[in-house]
C-alpha positions as CSV (number, residue, x, y, z in Angstrom):
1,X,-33.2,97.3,-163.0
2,X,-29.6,96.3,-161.7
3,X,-27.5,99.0,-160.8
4,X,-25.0,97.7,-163.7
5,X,-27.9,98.3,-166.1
6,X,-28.6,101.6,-165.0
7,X,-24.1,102.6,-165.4
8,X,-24.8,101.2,-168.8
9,X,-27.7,103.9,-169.7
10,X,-25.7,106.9,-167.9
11,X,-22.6,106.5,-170.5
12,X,-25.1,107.4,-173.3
13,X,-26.8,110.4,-171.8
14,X,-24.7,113.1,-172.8
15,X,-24.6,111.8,-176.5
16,X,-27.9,111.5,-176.5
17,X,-29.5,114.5,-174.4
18,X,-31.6,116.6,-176.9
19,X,-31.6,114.5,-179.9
20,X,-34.1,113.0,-181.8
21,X,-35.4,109.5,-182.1
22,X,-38.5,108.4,-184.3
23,X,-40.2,105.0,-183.0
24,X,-42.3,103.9,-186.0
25,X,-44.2,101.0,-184.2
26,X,-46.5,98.9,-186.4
27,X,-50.2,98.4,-186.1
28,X,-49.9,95.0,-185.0
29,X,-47.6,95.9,-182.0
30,X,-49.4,98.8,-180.8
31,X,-52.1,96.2,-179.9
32,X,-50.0,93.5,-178.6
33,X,-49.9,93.5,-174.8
34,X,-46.3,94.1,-174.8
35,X,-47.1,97.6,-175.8
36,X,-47.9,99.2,-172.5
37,X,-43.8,98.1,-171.9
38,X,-43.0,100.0,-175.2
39,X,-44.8,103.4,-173.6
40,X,-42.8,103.3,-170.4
41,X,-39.5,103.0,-172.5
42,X,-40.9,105.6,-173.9
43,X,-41.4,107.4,-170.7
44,X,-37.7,106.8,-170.1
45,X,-36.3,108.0,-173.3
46,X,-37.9,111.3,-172.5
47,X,-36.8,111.7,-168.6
48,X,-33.5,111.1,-170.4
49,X,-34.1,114.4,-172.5
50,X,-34.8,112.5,-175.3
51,X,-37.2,114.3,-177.7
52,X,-39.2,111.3,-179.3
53,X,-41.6,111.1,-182.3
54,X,-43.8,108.3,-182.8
55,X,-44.9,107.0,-186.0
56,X,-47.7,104.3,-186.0
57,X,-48.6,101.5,-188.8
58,X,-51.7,100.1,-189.6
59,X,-52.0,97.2,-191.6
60,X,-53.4,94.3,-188.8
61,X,-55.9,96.7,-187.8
62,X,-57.1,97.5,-191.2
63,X,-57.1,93.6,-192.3
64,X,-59.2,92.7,-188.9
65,X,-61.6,95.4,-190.0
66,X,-61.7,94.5,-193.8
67,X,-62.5,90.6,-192.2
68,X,-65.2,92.4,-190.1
69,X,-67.2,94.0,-192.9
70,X,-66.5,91.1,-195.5
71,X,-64.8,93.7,-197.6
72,X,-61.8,92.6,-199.5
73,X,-58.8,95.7,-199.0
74,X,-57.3,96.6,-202.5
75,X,-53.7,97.4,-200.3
76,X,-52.6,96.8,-196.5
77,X,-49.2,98.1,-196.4
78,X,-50.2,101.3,-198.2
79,X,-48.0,101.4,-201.0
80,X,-50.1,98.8,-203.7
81,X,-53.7,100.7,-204.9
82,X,-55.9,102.1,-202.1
83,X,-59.7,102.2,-203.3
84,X,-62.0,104.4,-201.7
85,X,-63.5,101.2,-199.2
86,X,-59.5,100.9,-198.6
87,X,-59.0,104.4,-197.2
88,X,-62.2,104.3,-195.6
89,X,-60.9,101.5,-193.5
90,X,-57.3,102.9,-193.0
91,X,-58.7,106.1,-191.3
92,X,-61.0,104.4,-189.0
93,X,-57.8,102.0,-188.3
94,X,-55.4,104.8,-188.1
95,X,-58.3,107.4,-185.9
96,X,-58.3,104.2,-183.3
97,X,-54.5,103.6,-183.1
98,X,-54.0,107.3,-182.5
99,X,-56.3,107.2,-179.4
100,X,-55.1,104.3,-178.3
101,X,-51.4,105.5,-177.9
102,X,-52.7,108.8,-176.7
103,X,-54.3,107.2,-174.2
104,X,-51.2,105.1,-173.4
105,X,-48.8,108.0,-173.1
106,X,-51.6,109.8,-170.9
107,X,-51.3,106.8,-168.6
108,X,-47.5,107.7,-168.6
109,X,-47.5,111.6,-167.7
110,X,-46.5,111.8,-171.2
111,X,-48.1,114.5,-172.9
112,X,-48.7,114.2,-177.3
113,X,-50.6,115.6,-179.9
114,X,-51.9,113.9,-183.0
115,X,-50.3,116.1,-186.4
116,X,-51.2,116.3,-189.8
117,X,-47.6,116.8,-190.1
118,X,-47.3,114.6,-193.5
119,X,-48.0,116.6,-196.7
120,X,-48.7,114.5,-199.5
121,X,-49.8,114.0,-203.0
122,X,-51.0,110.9,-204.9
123,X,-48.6,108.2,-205.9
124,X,-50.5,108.3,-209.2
125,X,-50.6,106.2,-212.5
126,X,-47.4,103.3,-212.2
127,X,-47.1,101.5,-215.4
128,X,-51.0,102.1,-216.1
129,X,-52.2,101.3,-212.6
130,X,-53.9,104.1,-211.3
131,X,-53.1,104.3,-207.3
132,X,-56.6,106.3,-206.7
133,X,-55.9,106.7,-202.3
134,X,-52.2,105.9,-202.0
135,X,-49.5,108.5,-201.0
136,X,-46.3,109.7,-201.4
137,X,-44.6,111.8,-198.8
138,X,-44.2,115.5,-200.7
139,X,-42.7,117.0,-197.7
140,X,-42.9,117.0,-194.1
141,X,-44.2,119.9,-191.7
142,X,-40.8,120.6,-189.7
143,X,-41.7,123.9,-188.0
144,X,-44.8,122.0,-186.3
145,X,-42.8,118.8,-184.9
146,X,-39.9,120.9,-183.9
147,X,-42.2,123.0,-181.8
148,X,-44.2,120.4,-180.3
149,X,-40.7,118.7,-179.0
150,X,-40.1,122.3,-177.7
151,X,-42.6,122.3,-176.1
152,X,-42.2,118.6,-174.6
153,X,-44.8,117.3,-176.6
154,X,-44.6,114.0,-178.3
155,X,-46.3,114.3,-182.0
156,X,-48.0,111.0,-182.6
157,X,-48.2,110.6,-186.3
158,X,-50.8,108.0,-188.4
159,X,-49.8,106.6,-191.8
160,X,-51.5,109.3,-193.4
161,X,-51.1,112.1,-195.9
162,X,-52.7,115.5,-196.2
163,X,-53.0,117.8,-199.9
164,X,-53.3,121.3,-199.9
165,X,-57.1,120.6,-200.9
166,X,-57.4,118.6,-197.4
167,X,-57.7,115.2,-199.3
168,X,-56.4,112.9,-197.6
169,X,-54.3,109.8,-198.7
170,X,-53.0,105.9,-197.3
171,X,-49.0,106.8,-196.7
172,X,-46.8,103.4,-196.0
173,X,-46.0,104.0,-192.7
174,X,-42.0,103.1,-193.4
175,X,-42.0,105.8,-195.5
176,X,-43.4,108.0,-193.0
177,X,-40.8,107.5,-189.9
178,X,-38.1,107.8,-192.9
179,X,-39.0,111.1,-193.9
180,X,-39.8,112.4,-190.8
181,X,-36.2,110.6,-189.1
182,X,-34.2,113.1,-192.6
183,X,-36.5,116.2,-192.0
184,X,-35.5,116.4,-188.3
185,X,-31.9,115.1,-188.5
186,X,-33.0,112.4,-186.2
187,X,-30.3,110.8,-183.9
188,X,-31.8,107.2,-184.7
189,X,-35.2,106.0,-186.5
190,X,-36.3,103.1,-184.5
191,X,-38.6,100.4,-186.4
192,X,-40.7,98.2,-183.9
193,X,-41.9,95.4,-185.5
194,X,-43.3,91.8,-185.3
195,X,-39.8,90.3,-186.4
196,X,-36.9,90.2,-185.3
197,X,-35.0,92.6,-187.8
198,X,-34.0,92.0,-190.9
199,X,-32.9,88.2,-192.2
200,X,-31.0,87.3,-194.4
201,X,-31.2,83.9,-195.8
202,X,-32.8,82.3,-192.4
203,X,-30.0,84.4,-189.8
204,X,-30.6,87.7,-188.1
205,X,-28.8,90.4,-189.6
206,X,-26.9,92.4,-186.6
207,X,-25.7,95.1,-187.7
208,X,-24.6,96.2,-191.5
209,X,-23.0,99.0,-193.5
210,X,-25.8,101.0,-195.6
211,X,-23.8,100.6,-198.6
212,X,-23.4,96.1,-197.9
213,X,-27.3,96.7,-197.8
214,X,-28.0,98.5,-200.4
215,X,-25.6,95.8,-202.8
216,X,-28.1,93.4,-201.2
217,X,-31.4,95.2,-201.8
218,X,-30.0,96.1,-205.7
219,X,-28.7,92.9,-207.1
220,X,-29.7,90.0,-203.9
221,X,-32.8,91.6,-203.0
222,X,-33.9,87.4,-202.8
223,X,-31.6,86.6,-199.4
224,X,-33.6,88.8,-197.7
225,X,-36.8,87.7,-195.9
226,X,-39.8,89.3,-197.8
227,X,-41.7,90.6,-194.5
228,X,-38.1,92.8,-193.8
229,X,-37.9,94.3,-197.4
230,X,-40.1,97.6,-196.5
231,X,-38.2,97.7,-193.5
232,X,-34.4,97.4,-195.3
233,X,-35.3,100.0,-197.9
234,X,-36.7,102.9,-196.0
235,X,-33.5,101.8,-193.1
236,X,-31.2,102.5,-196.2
237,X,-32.7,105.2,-197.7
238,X,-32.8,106.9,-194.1
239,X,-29.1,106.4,-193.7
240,X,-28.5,108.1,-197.4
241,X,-31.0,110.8,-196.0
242,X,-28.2,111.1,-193.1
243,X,-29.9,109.6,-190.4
244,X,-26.8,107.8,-188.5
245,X,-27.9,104.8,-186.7
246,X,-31.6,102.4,-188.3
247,X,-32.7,99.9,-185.6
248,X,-35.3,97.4,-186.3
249,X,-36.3,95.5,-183.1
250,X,-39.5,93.0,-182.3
251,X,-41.9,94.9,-180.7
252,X,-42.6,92.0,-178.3
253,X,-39.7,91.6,-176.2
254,X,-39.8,93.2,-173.1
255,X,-37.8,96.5,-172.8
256,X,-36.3,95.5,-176.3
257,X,-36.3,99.3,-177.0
258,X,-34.0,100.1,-173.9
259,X,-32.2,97.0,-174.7
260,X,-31.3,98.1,-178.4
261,X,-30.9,102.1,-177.7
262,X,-28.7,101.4,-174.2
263,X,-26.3,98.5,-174.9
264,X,-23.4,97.6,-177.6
265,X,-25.2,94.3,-178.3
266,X,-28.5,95.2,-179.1
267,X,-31.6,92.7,-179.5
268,X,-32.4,93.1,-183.0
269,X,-30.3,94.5,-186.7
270,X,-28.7,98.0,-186.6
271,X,-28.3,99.8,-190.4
272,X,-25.5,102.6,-189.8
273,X,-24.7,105.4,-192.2
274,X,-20.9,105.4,-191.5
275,X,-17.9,103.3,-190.4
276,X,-18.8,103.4,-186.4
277,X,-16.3,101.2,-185.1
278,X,-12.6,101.7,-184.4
279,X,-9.8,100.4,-182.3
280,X,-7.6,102.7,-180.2
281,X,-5.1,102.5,-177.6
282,X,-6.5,101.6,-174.2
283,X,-6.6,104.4,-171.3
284,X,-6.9,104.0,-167.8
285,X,-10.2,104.1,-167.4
286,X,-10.2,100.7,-169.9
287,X,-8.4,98.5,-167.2
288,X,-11.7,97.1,-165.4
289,X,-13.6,96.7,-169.0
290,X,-10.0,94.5,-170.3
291,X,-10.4,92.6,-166.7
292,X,-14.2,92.2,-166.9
293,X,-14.1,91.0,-171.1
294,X,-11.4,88.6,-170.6
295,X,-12.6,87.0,-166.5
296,X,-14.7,84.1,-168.5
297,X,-11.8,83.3,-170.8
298,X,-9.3,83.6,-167.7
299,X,-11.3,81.1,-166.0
300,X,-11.9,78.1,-169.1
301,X,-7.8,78.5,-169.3
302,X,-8.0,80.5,-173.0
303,X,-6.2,83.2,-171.5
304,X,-3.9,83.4,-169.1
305,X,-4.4,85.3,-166.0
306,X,-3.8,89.1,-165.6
307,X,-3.8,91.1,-162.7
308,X,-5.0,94.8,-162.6
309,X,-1.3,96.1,-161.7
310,X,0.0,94.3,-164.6
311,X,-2.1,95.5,-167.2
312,X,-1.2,99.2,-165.6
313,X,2.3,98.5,-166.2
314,X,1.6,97.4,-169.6
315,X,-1.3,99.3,-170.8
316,X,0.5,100.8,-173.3
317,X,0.5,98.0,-175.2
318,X,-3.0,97.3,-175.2
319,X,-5.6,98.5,-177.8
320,X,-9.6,98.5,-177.6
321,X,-12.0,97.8,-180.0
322,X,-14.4,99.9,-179.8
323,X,-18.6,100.1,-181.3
324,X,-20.4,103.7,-180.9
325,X,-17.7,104.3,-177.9
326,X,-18.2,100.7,-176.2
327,X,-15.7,98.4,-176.1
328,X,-16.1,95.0,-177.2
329,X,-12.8,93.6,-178.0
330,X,-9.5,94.0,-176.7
331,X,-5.2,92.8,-177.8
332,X,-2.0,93.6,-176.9
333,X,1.2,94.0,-178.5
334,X,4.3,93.4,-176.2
335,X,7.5,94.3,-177.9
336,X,10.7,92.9,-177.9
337,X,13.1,94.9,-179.7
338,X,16.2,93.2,-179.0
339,X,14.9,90.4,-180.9
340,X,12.7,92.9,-183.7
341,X,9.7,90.5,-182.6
342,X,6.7,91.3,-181.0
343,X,3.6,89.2,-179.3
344,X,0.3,89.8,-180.3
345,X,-1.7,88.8,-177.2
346,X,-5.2,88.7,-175.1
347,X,-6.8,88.5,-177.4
348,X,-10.6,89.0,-176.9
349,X,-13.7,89.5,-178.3
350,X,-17.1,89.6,-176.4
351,X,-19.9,86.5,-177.4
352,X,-22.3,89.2,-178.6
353,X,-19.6,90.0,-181.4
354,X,-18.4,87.1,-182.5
355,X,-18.2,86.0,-186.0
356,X,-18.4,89.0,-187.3
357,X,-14.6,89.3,-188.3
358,X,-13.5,91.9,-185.3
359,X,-11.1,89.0,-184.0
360,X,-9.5,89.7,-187.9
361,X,-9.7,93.2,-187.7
362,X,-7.7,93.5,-184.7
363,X,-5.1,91.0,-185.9
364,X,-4.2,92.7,-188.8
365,X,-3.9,95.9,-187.1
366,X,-1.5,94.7,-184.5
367,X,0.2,93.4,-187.7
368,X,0.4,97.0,-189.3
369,X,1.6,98.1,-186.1
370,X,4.3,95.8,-185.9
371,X,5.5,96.6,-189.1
372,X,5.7,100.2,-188.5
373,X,7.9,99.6,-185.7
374,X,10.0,97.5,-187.4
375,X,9.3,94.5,-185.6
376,X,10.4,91.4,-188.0
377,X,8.6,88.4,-186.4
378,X,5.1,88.5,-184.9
379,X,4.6,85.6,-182.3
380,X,1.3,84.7,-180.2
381,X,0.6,81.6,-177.4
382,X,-2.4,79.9,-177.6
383,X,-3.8,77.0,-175.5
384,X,-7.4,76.5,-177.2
385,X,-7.6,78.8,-180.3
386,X,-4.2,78.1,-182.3
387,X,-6.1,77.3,-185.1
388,X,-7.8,80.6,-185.5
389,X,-4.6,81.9,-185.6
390,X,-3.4,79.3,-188.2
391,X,-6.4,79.7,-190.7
392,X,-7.6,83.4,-190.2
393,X,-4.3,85.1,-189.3
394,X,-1.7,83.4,-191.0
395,X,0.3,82.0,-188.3
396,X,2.6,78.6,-188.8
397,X,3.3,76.3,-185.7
398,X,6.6,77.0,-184.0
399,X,8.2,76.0,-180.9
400,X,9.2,77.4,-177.5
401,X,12.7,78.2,-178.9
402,X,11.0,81.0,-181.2
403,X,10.4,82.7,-177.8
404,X,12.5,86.1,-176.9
405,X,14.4,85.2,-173.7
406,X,12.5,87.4,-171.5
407,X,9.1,85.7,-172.6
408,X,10.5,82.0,-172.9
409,X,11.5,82.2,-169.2
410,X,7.7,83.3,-168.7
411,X,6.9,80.3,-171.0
412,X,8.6,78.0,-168.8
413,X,7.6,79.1,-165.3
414,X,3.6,79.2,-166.5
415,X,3.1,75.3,-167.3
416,X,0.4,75.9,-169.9
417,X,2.4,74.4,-172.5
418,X,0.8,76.5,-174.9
419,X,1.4,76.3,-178.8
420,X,3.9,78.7,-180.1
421,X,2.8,80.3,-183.3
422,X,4.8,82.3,-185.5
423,X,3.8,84.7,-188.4
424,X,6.7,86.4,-190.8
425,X,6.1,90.2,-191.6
426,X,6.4,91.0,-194.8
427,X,7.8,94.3,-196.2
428,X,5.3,95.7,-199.0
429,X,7.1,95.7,-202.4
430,X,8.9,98.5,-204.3
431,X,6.2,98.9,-207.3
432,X,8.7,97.3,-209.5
433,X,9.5,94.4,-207.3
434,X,8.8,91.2,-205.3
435,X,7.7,90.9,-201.5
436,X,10.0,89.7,-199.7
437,X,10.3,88.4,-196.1
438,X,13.2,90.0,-193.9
């Protein structure tokens, strides 16, 4: 691990010290040789003070058994009808997973219990289908998980169901981790899975508002890939359950899990429960990150160069875009008030965020700012990306004699003979009345 990777982790340690994550890894990772990697992300989660639950699937090992036997399974995913020869096979999958990871997370220092920690009761008779084996989550035994993570104990937990008569039932294992991740007030629910995360109409889904997901699963449940719709309901209905942050990563990439948890970029599609993003005005301690975001544009001549003594001067004027307390974008707004105009400028936004409309976002809000300081004229310089500013932000073409003095001297001395672009502010209207441009 470099010694930038491990900065990266430290800056979420105090947020996340103490909480709870639930990893709900499906059968067909926990027998994929990239598991073993999984465990000692595990192992790191929890020397981080992490208190970790792990929920397991078990689908591919109850299809390879079904295959074995010739039988034909009435349900994998356990949510269709589970016949007695179906839940048969589901707890001899489910007893072998369970060993399996206990073993693992022996192998690891890591000490776990298996639980009967999900109370159930039958699905029952759905439009004259009687389920026979398949469960639904009643209720979920809190007072036993939250004193196994007292105890530093990771509670390993199979996709199944137990009655008060000790009958036991086929749970879907989504629906487990969900339940579990709103009982316990879980920090994030983790799904690790063979995709991956959720597409949408042949692209990966990065990250998404609960409530743009659940429009999607309600009316255009069809744009999204059929293998991620377990996945994209229980992630929703976690985040209405108030579980903050739903990850859904592939399994098989190698310390995807770190990756996802410990970065702003993430490998795979992050659900979130509430408007985590925001821009605010840059500190100090932002002055490397602003140097660092913009070096690569610096150097392809997109941005002219900055020194650290000049941002100082002007930091003020700079403002950060910032996702879960990371920035990933950065502007500035350099005022002229003689003139009432102001520059919107460096503008940046990192590759792992583009196209996602944050170069928009912080546009307009330099906009709303320079209207509140009633600034008349908004002007920007661009060598490359004039028009962006053109189509997305509403600039027109202008010319170096738009410039303020002060910055058309600059203008002159730099020899980039960048584009000058100019964008009106508009006054909103008196309710009875047109806009008009001062």
């Amino acid at each position: 691990m470099k010694l930038t990777d491990l900065r990266g982790i430290l800056q979420y340690i105090p947020s996340f010290r103490e909480k709870v994550f639930i990893i709900s890894v499906d059968g067909a990772i926990v027998t994929d040789e990239n598991f073993a990697n999984i465990l000692l992300d595990v192992a790191v989660l929890r020397s981080l003070s992490i208190r970790v639950v792990l929920v397991h699937g078990a689908a591919a090992q109850i299809k390879a058994l079904a295959a074995e036997q010739g039988i034909v399974p009435s349900d994998l995913e356990g949510t269709g009808v589970a016949d007695a020869n179906t839940l048969k096979l589901a707890l001899t999958a489910a007893n072998r997973l369970t060993h399996e990871i206990l073993e693992g997370l022996s192998a690891n220092d890591l000490r776990a219990a298996c639980t009967n920690a999900i109370i159930a009761h039958p699905v029952g008779i759905i439009q004259g289908i009687d389920h026979l084996f398949t469960g639904k989550v009643e209720r979920v035994d809190v007072e036993l998980l939250q004193t196994l993570l007292g105890q530093g104990i990771i509670p390993v937990v199979p996709p199944l169901g137990f009655d008060g008569d000790g009958k036991t039932y086929r749970v879907n294992s989504d629906a487990v981790a969900e339940s579990i991740a709103g009982a316990l007030k879980a920090t994030k629910l983790i799904y690790i899975t063979t995709q991956d995360g959720l597409i949408r109409q042949g692209q990966l889904i990065h990250q998404m508002l609960v409530g743009d997901l659940l429009q999607i699963l309600t009316s255009r449940k069809s744009e999204l890939a059929p293998e991620g719709l377990s996945k994209a309901t229980y992630a929703a209905a976690a985040c209405q359950n108030g579980v903050p942050r739903v990850h859904i990563i592939n399994g098989r990439v190698d310390e995807g899990l770190l990756a996802e948890v410990f970065s702003n970029e993430g490998i795979g599609t992050l659900i979130y429960a509430n408007e985590y993003q925001q821009v605010r005005r840059a500190m100090k301690k932002d002055v490397r990150n602003i140097l660092t975001m913009i070096r690569n544009s610096v150097e392809t001549d997109e941005l002219v160069k900055r020194s650290r003594v000049a941002v100082e001067k002007q930091l003020g004027d700079y403002y950060i875009f910032e996702i879960d307390k990371n920035p990933v974008a950065c502007v500035a707004l350099h005022i002229f008030p003689e003139q009432r105009k102001g520059e919107l400028a460096c503008l940046y936004v990192r590759p792992s965020h583009e196209n996602q409309g944050i170069g928009r976002k912080l546009i307009n809000y330099v906009e709303t700012k320079a209207r509140e300081l009633g600034l008349e004229e908004l002007i920007t310089l661009s060598t490359q990306a004039f028009t962006y500013f053109q189509s997305k932000g509403g600039f027109a073409e202008g010319t170096p004699d738009d410039l303020p003095p002060a910055r058309r001297e600059k203008y002159d001395q730099s020899g980039r003979n960048s584009k000058v672009l100019v964008k009106k502010l508009v006054k909103p209207a008196p309710a009875d009345g047109p806009k008009v441009a001062e």
